[in-house]
BATI-858185 format. One record per atom (N, C-alpha, C): residue in one letter; residue number from 1; z, x, y; atom name. Coordinates in nm, 4 decimals, padded with zeros to 6 digits. Example, Ala and Ser with C-alpha at 12.3 -4.5 7.8 and 13.67 -1.06 7.14 Angstrom:
BEGIN
+----+-----+----------+----------+----------+----+
: aa :   i :       up :     east :    north : at :
+----+-----+----------+----------+----------+----+
:  a :   1 :  00.7800 :  01.3190 : -00.5690 :  N :
:  a :   1 :  00.7800 :  01.2300 : -00.4500 : CA :
:  a :   1 :  00.7800 :  01.3200 : -00.3300 :  C :
:  s :   2 :  00.7080 :  01.2850 : -00.2250 :  N :
:  s :   2 :  00.7140 :  01.3670 : -00.1060 : CA :
:  s :   2 :  00.7870 :  01.2900 :  00.0030 :  C :
+----+-----+----------+----------+----------+----+
//
This chain:
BEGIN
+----+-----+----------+----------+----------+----+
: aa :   i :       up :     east :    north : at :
+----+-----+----------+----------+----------+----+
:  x :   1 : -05.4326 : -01.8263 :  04.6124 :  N :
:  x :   1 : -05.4160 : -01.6845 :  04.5904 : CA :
:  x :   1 : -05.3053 : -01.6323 :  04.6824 :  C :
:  x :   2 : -05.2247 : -01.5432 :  04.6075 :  N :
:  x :   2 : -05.1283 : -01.4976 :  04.7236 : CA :
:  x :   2 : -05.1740 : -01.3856 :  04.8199 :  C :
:  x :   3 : -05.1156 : -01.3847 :  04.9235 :  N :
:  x :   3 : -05.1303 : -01.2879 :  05.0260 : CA :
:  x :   3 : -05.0878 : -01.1490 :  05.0353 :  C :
:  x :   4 : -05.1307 : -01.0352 :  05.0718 :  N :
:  x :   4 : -05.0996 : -00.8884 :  05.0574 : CA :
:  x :   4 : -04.9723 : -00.9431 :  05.0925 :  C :
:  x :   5 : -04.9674 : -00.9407 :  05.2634 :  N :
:  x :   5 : -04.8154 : -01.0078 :  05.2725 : CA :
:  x :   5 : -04.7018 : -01.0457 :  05.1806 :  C :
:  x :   6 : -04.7179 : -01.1542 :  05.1396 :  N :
:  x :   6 : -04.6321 : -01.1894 :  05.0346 : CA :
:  x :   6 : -04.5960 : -01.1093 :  04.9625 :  C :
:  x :   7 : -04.6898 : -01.0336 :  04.8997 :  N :
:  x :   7 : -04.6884 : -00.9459 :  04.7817 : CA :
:  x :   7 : -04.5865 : -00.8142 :  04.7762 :  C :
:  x :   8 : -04.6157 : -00.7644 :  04.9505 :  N :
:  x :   8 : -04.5549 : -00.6371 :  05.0155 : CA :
:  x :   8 : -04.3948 : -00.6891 :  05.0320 :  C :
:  x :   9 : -04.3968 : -00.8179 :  05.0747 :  N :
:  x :   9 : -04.2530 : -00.8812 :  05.0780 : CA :
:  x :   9 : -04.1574 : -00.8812 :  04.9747 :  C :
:  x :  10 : -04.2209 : -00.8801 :  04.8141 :  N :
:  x :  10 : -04.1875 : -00.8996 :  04.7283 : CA :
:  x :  10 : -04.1433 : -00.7337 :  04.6947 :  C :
:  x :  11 : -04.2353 : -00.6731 :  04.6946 :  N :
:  x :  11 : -04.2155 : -00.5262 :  04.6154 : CA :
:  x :  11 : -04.1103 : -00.4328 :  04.7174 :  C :
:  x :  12 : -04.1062 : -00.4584 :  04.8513 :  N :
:  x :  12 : -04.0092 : -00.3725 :  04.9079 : CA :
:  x :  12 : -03.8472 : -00.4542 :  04.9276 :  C :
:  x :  13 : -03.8545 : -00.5812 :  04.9161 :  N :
:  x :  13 : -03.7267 : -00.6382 :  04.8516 : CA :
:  x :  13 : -03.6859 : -00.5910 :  04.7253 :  C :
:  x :  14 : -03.7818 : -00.5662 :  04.6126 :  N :
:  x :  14 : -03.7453 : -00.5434 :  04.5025 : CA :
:  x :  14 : -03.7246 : -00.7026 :  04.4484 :  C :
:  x :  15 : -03.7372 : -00.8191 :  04.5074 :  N :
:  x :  15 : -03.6871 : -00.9418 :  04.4409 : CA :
:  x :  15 : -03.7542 : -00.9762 :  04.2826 :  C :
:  x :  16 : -03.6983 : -01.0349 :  04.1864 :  N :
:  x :  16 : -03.7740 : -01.1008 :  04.0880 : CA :
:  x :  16 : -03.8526 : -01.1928 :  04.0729 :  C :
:  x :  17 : -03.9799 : -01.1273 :  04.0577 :  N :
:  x :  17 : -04.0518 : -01.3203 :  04.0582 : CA :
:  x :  17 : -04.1181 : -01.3552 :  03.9424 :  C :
:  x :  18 : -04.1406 : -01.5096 :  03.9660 :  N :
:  x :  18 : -04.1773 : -01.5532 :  03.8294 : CA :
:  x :  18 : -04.3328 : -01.5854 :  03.8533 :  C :
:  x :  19 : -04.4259 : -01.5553 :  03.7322 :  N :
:  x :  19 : -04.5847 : -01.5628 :  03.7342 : CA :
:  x :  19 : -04.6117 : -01.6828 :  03.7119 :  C :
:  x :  20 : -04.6202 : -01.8220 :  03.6747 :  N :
:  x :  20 : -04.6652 : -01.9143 :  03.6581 : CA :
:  x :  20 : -04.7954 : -01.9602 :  03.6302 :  C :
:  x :  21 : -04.8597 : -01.8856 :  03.4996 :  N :
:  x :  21 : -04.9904 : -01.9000 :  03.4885 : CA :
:  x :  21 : -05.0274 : -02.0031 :  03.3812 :  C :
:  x :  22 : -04.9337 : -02.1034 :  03.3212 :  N :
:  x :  22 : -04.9982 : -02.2095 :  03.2802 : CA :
:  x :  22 : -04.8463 : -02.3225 :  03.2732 :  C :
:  x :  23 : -04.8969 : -02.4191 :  03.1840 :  N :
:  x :  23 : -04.8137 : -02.5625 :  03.2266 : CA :
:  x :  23 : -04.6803 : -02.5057 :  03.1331 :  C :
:  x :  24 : -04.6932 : -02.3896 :  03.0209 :  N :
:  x :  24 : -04.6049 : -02.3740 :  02.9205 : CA :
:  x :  24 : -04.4663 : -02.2395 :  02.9933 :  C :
:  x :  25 : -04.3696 : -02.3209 :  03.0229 :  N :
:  x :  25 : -04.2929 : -02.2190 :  03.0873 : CA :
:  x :  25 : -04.2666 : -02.0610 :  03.0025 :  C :
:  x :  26 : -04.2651 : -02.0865 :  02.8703 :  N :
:  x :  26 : -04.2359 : -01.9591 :  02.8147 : CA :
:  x :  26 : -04.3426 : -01.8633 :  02.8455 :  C :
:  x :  27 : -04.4328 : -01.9104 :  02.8693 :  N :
:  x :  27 : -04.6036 : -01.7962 :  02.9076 : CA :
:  x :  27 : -04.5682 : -01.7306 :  03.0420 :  C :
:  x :  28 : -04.4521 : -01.8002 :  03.1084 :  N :
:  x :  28 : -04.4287 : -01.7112 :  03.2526 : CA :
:  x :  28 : -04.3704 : -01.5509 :  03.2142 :  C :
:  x :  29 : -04.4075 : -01.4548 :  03.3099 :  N :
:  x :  29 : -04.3725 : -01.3500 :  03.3493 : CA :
:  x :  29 : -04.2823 : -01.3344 :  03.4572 :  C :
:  x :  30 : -04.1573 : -01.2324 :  03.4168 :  N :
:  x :  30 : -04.0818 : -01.2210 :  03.5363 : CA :
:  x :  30 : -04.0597 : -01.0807 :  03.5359 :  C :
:  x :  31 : -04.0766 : -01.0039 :  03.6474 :  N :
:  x :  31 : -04.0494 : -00.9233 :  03.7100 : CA :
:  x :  31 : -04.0616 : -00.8758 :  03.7867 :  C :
:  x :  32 : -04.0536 : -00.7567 :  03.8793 :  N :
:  x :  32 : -04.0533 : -00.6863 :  04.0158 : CA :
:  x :  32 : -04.2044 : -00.7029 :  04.0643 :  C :
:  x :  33 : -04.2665 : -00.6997 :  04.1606 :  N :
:  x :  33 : -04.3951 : -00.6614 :  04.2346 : CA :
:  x :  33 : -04.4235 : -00.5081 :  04.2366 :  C :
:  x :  34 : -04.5088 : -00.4729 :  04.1898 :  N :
:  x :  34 : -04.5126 : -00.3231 :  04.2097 : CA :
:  x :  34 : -04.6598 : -00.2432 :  04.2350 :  C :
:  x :  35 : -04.7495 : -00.2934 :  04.2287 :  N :
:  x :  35 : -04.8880 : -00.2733 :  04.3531 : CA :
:  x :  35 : -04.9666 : -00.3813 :  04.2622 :  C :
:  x :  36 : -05.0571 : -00.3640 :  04.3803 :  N :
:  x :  36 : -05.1543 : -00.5260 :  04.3946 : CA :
:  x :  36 : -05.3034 : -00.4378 :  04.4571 :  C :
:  x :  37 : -05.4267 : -00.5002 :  04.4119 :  N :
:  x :  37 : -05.5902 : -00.4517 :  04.4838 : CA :
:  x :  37 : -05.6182 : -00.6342 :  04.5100 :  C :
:  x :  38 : -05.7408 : -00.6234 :  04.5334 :  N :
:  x :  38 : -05.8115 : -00.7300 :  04.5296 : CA :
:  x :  38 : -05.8505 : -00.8404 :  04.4306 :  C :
:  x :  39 : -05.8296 : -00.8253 :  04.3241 :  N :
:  x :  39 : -05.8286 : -00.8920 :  04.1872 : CA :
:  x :  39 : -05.7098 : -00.9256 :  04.1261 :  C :
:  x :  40 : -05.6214 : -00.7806 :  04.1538 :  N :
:  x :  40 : -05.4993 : -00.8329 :  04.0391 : CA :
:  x :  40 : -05.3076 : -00.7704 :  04.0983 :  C :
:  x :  41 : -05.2512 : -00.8051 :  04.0045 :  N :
:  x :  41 : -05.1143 : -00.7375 :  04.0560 : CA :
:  x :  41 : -05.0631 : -00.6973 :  03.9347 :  C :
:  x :  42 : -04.9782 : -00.5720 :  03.9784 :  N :
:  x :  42 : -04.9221 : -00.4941 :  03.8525 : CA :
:  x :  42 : -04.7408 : -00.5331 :  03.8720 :  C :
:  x :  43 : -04.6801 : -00.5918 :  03.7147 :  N :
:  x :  43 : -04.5467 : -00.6774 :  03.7754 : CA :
:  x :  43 : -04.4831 : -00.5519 :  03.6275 :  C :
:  x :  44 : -04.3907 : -00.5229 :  03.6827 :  N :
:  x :  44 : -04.3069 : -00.4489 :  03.6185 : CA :
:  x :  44 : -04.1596 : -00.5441 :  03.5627 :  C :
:  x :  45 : -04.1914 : -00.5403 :  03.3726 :  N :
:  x :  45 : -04.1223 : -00.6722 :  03.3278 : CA :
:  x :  45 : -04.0048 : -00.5778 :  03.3388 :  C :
:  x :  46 : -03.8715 : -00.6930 :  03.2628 :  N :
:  x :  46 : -03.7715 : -00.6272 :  03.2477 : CA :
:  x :  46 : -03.6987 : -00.5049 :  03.1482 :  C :
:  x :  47 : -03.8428 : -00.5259 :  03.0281 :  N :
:  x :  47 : -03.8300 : -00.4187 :  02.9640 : CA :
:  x :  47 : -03.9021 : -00.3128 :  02.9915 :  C :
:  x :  48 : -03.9431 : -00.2696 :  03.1114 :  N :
:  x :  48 : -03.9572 : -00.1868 :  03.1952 : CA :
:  x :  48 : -04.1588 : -00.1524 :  03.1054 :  C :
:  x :  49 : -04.2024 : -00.2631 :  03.0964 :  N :
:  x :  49 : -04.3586 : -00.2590 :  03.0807 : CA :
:  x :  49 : -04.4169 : -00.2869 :  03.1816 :  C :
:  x :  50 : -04.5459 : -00.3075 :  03.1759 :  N :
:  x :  50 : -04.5946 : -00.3068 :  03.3296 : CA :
:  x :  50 : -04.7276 : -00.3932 :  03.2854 :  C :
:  x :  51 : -04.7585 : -00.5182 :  03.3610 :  N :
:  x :  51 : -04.8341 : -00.6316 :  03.3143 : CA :
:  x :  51 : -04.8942 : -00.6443 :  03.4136 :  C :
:  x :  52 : -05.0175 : -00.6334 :  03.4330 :  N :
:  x :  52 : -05.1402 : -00.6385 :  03.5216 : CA :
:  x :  52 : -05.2239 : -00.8417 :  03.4706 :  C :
:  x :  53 : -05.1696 : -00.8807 :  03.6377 :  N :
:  x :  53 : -05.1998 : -01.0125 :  03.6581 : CA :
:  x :  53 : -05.3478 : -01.0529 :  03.7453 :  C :
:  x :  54 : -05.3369 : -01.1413 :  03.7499 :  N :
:  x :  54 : -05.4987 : -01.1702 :  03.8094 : CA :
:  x :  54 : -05.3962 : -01.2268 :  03.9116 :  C :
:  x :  55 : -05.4799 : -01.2371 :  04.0492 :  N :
:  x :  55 : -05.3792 : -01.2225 :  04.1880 : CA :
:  x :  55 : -05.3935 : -01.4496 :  04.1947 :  C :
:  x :  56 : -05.4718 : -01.4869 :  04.1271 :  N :
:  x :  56 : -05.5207 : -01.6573 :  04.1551 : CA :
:  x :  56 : -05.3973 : -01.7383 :  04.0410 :  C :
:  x :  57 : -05.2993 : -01.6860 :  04.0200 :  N :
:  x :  57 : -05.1704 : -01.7162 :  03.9420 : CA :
:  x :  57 : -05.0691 : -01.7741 :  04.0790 :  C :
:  x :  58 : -04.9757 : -01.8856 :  04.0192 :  N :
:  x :  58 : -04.8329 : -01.8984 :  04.1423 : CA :
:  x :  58 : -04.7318 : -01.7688 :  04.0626 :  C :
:  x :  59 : -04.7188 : -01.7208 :  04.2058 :  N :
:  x :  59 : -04.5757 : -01.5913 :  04.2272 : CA :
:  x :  59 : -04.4898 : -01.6764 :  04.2984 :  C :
:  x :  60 : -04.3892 : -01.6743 :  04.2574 :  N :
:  x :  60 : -04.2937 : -01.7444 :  04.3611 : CA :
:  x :  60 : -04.1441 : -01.6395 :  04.2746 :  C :
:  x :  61 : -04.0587 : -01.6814 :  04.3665 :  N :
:  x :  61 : -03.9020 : -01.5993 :  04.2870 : CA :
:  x :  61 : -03.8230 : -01.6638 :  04.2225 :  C :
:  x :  62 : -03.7863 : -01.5904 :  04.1789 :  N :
:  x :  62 : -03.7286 : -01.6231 :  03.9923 : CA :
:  x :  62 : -03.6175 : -01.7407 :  04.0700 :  C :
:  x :  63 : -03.5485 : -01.7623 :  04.1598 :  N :
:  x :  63 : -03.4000 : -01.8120 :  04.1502 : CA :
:  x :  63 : -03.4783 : -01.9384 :  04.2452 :  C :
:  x :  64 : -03.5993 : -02.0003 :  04.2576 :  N :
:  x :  64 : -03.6509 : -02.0729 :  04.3221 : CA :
:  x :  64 : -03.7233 : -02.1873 :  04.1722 :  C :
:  x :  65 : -03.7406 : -02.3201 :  04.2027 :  N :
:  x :  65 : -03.7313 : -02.4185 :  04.0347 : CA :
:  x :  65 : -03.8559 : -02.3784 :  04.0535 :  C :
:  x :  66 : -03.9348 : -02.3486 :  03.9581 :  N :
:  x :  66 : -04.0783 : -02.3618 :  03.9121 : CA :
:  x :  66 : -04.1794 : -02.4516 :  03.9096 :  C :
:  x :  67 : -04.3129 : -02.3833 :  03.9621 :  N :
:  x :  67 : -04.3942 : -02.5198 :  04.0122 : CA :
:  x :  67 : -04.4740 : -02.5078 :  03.9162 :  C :
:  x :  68 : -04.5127 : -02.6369 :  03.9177 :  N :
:  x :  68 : -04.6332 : -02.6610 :  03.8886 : CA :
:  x :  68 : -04.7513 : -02.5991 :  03.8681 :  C :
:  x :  69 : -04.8190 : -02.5655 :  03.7793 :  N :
:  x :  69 : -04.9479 : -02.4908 :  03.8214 : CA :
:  x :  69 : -05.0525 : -02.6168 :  03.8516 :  C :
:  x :  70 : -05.0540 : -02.7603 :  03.7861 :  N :
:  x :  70 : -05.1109 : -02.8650 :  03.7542 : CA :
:  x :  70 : -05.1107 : -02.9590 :  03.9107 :  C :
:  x :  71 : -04.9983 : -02.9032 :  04.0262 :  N :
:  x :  71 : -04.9625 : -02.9116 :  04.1269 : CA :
:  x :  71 : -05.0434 : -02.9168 :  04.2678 :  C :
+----+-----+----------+----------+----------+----+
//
């Protein structure tokens, strides 16, 4: 699970990150961090929608190679 930390790192950079919630890369989500509770995170895509994640997903940033979830 990621860390508030992380999370706060992400949304006041503004960086892009990618969601990694199964083995099929097209199922990833990419966009901004934009608030997070205890369960989940709200990622603001690029067509400016807003996709509420379960927080037990890999976040990592978009310009970093993609892991594994199987990992």
């Amino acid at each position: 699970m990621i860390t508030d930390e992380q999370l706060n790192s992400y949304r006041l950079s503004g960086e892009m990150v990618r969601v990694v919630r199964d083995g099929i890369e097209d199922n990833d989500v990419k966009g901004i961090v934009v608030a997070w509770d205890d369960e989940h995170v709200l990622i603001r895509r690029r067509n400016r929608k807003v996709v509420k994640l379960d927080r037990c997903y890999i976040y990592q940033p978009l310009d970093e190679p993609r892991k594994s979830p199987e990992a």
